[in-house]
OpenMM code with the backbone's topology and positions (N, CA, C; nanometers):
from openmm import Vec3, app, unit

residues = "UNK UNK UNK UNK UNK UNK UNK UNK UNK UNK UNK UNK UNK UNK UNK UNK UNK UNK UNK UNK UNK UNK UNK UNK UNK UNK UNK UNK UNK UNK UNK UNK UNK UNK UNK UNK UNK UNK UNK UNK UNK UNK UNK UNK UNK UNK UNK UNK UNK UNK UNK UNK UNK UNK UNK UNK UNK UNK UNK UNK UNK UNK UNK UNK UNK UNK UNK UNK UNK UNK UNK UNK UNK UNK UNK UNK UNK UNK UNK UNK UNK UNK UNK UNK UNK UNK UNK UNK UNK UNK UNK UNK UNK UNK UNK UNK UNK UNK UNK UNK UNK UNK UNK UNK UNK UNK UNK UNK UNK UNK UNK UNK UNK UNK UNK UNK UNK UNK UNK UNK UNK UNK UNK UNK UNK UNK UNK UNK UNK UNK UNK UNK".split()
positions = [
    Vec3(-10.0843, -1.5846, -14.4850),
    Vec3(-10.0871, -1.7260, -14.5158),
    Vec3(-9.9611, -1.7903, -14.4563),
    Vec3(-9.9870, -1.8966, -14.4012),
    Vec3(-9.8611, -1.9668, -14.3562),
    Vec3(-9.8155, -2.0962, -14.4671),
    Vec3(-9.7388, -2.1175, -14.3670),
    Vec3(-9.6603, -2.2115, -14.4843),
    Vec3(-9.7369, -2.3469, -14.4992),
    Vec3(-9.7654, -2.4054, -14.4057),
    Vec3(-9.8920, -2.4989, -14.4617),
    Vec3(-9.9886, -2.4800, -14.5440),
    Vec3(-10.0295, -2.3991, -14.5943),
    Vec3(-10.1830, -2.3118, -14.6546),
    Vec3(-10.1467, -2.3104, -14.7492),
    Vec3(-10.0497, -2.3800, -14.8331),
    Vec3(-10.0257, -2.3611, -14.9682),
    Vec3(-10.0741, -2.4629, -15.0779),
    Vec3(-10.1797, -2.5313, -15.0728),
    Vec3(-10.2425, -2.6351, -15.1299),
    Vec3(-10.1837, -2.7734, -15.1450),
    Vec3(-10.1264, -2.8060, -14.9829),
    Vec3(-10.0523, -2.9185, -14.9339),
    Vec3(-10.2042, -2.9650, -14.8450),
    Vec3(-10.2702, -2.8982, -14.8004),
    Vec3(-10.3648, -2.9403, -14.7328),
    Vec3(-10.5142, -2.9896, -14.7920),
    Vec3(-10.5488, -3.0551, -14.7413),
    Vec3(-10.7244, -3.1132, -14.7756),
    Vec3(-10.7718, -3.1575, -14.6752),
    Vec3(-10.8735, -3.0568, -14.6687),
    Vec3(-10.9612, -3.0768, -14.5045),
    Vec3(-11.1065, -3.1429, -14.5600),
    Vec3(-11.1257, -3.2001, -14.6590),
    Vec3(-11.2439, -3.2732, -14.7018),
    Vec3(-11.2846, -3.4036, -14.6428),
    Vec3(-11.1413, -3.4591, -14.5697),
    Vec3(-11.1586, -3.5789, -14.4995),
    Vec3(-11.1103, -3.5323, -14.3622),
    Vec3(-11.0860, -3.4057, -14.3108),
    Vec3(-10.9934, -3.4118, -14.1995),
    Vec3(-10.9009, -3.3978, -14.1639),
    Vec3(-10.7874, -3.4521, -14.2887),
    Vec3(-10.6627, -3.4987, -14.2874),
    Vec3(-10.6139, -3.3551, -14.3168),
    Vec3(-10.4811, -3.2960, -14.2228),
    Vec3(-10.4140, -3.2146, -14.2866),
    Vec3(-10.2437, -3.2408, -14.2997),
    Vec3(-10.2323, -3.2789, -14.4573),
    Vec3(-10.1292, -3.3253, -14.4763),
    Vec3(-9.9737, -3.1644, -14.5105),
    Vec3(-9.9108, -3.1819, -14.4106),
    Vec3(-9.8049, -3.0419, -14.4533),
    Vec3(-9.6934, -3.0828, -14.5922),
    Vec3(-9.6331, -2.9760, -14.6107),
    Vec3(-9.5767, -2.9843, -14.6990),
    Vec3(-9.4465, -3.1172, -14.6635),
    Vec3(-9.3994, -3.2334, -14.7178),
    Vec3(-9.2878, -3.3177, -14.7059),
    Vec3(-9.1483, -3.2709, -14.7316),
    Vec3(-9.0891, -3.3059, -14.6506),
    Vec3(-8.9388, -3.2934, -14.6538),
    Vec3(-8.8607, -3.2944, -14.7519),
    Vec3(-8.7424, -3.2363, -14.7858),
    Vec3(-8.6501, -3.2784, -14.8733),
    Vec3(-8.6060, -3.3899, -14.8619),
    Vec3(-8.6092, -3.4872, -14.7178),
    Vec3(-8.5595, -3.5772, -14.7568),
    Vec3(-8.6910, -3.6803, -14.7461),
    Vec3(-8.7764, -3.6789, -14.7203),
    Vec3(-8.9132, -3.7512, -14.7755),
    Vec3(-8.9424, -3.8285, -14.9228),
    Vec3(-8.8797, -3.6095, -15.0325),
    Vec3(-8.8400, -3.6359, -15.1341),
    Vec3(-8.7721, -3.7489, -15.2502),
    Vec3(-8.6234, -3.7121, -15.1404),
    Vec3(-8.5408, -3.8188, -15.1968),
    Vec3(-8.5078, -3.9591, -15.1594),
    Vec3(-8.5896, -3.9930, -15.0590),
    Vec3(-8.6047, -4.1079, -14.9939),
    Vec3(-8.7359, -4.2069, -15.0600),
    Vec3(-8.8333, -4.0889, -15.1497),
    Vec3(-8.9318, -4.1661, -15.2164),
    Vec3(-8.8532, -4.1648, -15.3635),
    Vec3(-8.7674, -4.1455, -15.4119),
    Vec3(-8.7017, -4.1479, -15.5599),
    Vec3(-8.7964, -4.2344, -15.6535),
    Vec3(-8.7371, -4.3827, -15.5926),
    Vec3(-8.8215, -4.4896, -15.6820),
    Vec3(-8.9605, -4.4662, -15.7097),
    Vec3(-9.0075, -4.4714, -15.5635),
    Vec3(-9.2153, -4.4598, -15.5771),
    Vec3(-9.2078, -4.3168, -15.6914),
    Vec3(-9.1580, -4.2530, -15.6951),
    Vec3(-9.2121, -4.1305, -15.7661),
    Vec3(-9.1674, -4.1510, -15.9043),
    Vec3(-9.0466, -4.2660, -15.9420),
    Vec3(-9.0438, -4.2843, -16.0651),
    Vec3(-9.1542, -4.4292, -16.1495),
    Vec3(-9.1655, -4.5007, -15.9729),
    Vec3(-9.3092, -4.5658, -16.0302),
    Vec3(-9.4367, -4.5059, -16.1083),
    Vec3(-9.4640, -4.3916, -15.9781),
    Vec3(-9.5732, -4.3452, -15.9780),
    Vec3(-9.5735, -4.2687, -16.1455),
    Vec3(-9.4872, -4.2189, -16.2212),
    Vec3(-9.4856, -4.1428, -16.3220),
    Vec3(-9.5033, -4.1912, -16.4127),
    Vec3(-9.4263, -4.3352, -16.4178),
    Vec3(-9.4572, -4.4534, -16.5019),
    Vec3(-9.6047, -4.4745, -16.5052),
    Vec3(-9.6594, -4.4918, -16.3839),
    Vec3(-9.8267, -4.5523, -16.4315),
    Vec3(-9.9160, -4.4284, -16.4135),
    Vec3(-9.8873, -4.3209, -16.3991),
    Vec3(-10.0149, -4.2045, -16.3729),
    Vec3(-9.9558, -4.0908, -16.5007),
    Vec3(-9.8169, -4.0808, -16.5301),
    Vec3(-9.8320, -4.0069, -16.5875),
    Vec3(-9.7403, -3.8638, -16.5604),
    Vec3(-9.7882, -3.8702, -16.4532),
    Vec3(-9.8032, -3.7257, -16.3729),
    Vec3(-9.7820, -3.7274, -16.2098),
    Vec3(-9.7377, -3.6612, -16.1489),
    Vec3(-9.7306, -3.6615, -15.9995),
    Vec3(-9.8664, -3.5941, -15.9636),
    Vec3(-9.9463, -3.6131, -15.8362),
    Vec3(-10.0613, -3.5652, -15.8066),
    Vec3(-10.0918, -3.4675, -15.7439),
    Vec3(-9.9806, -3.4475, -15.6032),
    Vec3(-10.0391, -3.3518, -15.5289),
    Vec3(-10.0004, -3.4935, -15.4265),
    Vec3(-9.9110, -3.3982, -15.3154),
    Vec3(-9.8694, -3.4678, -15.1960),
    Vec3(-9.9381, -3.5380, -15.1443),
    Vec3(-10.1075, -3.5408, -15.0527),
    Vec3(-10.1930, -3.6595, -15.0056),
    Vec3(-10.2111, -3.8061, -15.0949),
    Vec3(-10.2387, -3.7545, -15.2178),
    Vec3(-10.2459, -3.8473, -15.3426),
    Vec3(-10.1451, -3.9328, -15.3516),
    Vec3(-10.0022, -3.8799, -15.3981),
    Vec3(-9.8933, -3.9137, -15.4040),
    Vec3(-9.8632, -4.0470, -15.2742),
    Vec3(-9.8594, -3.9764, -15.1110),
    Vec3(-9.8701, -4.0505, -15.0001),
    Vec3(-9.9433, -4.1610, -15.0431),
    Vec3(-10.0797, -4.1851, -15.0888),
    Vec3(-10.1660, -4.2852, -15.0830),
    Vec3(-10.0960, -4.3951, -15.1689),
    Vec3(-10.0511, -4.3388, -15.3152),
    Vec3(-9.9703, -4.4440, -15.4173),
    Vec3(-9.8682, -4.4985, -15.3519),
    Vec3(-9.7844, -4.3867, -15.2733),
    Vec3(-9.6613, -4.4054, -15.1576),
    Vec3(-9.6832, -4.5439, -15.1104),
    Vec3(-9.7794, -4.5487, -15.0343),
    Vec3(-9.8498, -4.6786, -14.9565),
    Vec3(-9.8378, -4.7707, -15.0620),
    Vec3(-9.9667, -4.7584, -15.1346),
    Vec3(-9.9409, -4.9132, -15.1966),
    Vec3(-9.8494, -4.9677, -15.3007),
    Vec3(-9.7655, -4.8630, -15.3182),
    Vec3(-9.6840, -4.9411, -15.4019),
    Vec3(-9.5785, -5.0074, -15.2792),
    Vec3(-9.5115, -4.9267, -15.2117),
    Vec3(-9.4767, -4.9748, -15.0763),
    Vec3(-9.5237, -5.1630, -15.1199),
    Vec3(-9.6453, -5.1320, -15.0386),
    Vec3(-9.7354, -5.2735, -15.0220),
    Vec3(-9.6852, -5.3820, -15.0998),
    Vec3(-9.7275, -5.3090, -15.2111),
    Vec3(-9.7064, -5.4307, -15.3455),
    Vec3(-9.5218, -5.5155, -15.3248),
    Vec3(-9.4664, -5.3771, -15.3164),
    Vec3(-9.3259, -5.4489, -15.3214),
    Vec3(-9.2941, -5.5213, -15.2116),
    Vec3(-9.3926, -5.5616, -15.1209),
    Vec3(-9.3604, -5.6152, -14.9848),
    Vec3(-9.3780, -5.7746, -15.0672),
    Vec3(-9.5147, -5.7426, -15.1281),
    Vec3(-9.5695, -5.9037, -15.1637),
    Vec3(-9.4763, -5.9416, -15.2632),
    Vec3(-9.4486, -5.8615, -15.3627),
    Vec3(-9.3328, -5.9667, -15.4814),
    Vec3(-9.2484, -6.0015, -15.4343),
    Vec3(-9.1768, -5.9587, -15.2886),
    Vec3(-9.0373, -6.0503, -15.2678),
    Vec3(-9.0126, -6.1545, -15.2654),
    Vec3(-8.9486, -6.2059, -15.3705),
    Vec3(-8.8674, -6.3450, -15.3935),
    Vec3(-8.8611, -6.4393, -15.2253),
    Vec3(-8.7935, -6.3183, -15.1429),
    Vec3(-8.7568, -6.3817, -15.0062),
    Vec3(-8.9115, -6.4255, -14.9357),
    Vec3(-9.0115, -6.3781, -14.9852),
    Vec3(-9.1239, -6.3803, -14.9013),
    Vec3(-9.1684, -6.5590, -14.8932),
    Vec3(-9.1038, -6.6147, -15.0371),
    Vec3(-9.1375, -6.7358, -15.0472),
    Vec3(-9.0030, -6.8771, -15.0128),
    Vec3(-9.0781, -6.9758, -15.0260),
    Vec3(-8.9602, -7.1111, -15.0780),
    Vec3(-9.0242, -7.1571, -15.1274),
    Vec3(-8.9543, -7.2060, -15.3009),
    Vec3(-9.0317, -7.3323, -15.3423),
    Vec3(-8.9521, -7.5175, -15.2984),
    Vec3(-9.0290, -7.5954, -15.2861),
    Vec3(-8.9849, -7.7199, -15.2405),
    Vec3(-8.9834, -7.7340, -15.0582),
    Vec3(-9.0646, -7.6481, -15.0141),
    Vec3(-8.9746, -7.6709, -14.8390),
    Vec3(-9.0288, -7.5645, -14.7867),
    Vec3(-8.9227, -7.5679, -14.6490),
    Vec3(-8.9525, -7.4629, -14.5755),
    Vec3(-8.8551, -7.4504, -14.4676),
    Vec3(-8.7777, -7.5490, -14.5494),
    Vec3(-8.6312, -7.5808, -14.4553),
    Vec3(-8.5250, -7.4636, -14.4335),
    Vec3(-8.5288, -7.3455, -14.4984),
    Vec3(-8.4647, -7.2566, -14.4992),
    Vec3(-8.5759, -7.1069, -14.3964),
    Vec3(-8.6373, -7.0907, -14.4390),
    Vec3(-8.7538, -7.0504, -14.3710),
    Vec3(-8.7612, -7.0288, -14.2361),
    Vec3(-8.6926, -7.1634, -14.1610),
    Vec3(-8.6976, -7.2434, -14.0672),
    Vec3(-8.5921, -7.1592, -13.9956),
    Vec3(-8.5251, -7.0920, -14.0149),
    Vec3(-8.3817, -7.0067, -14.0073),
    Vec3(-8.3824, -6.8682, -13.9868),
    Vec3(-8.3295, -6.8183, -13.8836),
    Vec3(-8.3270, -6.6708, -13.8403),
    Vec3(-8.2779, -6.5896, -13.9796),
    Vec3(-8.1773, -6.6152, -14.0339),
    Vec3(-8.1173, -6.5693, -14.1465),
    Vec3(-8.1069, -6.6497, -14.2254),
    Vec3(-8.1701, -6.6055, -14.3696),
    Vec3(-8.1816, -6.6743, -14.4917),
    Vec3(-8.0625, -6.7290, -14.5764),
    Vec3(-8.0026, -6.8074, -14.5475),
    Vec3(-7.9056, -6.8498, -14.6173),
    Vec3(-7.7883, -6.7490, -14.7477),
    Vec3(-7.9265, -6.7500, -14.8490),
    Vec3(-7.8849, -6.5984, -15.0050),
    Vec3(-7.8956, -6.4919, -14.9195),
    Vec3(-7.9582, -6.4460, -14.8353),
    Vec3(-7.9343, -6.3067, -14.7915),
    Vec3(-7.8143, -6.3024, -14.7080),
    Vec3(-7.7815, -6.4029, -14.6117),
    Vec3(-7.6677, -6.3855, -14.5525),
    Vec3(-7.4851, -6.4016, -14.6369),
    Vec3(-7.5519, -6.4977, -14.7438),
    Vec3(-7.4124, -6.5039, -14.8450),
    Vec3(-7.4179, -6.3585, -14.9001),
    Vec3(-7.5538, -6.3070, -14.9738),
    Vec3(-7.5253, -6.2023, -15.0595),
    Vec3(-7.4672, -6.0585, -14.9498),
    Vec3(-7.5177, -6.0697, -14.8730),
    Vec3(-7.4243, -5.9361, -14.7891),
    Vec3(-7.3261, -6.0005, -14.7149),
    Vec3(-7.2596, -6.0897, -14.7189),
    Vec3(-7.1402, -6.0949, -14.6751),
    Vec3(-7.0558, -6.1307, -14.8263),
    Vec3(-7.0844, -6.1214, -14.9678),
    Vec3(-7.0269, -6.1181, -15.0235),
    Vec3(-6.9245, -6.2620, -15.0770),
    Vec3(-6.9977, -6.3769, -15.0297),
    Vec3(-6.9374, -6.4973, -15.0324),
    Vec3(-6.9354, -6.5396, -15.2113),
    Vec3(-6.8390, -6.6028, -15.2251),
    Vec3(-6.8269, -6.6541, -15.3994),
    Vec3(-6.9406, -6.7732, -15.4250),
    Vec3(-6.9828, -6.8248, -15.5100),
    Vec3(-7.0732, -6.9204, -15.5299),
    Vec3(-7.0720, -7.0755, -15.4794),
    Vec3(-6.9230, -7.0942, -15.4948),
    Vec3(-6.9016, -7.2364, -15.3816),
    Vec3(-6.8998, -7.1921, -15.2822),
    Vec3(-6.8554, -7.1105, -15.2287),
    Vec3(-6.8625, -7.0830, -15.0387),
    Vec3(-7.0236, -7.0425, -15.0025),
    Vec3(-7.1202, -7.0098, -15.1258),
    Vec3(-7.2359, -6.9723, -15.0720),
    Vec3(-7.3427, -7.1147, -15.0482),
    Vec3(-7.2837, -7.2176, -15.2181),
    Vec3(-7.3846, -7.3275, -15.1664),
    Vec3(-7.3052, -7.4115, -15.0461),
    Vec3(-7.1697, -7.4050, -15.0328),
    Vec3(-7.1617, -7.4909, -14.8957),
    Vec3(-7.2093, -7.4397, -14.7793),
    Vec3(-7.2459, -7.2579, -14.7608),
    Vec3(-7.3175, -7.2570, -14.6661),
    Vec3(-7.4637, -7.3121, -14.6374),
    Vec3(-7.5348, -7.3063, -14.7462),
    Vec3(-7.6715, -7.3255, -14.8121),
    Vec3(-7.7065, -7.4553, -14.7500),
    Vec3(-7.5593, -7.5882, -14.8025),
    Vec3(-7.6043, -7.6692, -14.7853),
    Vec3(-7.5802, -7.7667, -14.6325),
    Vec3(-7.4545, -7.6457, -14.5323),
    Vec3(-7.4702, -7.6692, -14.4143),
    Vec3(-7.5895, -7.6120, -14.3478),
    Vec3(-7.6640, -7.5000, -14.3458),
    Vec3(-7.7957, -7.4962, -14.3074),
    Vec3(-7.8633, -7.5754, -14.3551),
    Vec3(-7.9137, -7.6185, -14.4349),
    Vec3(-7.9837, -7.7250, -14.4418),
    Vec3(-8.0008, -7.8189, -14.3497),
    Vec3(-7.8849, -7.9010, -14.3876),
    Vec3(-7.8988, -8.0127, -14.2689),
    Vec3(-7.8637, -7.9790, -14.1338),
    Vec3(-7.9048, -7.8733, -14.0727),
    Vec3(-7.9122, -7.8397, -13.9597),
    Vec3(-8.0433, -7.8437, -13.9150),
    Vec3(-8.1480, -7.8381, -14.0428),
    Vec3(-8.2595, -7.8256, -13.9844),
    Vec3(-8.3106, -7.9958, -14.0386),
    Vec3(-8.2811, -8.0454, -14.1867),
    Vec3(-8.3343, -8.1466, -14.2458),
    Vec3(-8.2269, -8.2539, -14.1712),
    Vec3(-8.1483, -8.2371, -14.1100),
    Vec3(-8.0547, -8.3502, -14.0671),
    Vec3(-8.0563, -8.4939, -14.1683),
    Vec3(-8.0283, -8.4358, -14.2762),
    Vec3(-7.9897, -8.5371, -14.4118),
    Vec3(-7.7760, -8.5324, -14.4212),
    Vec3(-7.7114, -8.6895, -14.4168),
    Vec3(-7.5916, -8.6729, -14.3901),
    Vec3(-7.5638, -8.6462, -14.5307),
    Vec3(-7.6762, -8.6547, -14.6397),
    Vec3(-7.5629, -8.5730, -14.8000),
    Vec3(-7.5507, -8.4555, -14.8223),
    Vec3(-7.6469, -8.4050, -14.7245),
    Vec3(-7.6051, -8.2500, -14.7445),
    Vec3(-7.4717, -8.1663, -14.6863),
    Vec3(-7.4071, -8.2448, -14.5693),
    Vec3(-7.2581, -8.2376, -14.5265),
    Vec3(-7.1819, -8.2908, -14.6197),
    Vec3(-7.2170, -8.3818, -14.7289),
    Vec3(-7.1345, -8.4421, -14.7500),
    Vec3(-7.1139, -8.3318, -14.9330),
    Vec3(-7.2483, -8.2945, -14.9498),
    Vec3(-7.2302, -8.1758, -15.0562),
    Vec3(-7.1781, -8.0595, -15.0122),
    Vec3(-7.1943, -7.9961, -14.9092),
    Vec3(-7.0751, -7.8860, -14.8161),
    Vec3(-7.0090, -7.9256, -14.8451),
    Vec3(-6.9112, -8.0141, -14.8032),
    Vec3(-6.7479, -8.0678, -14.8010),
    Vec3(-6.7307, -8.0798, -14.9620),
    Vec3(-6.8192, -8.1532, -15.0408),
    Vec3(-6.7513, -8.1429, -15.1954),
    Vec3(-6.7396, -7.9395, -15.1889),
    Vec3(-6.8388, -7.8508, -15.1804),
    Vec3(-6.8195, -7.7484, -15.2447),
    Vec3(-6.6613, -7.7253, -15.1713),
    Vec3(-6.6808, -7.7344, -15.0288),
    Vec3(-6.5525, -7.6667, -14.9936),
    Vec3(-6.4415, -7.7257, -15.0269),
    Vec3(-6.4267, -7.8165, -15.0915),
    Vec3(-6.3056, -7.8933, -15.1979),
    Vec3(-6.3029, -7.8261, -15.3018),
    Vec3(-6.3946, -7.7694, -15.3905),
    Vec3(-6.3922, -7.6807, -15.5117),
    Vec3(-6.3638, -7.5823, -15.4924),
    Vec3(-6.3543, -7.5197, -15.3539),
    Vec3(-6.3224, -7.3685, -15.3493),
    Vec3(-6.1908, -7.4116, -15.3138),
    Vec3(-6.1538, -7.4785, -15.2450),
    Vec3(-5.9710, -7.4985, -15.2064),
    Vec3(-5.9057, -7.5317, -15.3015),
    Vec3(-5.9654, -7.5860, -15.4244),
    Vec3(-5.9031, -7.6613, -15.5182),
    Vec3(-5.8993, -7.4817, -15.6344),
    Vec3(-5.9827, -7.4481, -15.6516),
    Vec3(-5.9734, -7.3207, -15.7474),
    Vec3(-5.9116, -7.1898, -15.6338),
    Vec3(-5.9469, -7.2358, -15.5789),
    Vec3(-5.7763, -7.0996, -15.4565),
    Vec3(-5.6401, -7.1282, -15.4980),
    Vec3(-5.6519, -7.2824, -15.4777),
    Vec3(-5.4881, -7.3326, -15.5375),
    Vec3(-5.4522, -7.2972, -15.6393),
    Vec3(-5.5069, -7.3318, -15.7703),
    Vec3(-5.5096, -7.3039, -15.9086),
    Vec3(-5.4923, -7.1422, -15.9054),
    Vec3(-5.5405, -7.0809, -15.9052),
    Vec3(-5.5318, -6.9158, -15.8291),
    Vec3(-5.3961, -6.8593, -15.7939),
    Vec3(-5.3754, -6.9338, -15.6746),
    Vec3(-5.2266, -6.9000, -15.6271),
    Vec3(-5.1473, -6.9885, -15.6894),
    Vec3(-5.1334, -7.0654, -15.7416),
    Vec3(-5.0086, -7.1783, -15.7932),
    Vec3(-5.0071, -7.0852, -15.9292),
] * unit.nanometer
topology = app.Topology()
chain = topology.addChain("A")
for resn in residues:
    res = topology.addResidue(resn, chain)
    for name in ("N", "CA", "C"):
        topology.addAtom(name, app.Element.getBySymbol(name[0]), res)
């Protein structure tokens, strides 16, 4: 018997699925603590793969980022405004004055420069306070 032949395989459809990696394993962590949550039980590697997929799937559709409510003015943008503050780690006034200089880059509204410039007054003003 080889090492595939160990009831990793099911030739009922064709498919011969081999045994998965260690790091397959630990790279599915979450799905397999999904999957335990709603089945119970782990299935058997092809099975498992298939839940693999759609939970995959599912978490594609709940993303927050997938949507905008009010617009589409951000959308409109190679990089999402919150995703680019949240990995660069920006504080909450430096994130809506970025927020609200994209904006009017695309909505070309002059209060939205003019709400940038208030935030970036609140962040210079609580830096000061900070260092003084």
């Amino acid at each position: 018997m080889t090492w595939f032949d160990n009831g990793f395989n099911d030739a009922s459809d064709g498919l011969h699925c081999v045994r998965p990696t260690i790091a397959e394993y630990v790279q599915g962590y979450e799905y397999y603590h999904e999957l335990r949550k709603r089945e119970g039980k782990v299935l058997g590697y092809k099975r498992d793969m298939q839940y693999k997929m759609q939970f995959e799937e599912e978490q594609k559709q709940q993303s927050a980022l997938d949507t905008q409510v009010g617009g589409d003015h951000y959308k409109q943008l190679k990089i999402e405004p919150t995703v680019y503050c949240q990995t660069n780690g920006f504080r909450h006034g430096e994130s809506s004055a970025i927020k609200y200089i994209s904006r009017y880059h695309v909505k070309r509204n002059p209060i939205d420069l003019d709400k940038a410039i208030h935030f970036f007054q609140i962040v210079k003003e609580i830096d000061n306070v900070r260092e003084g």
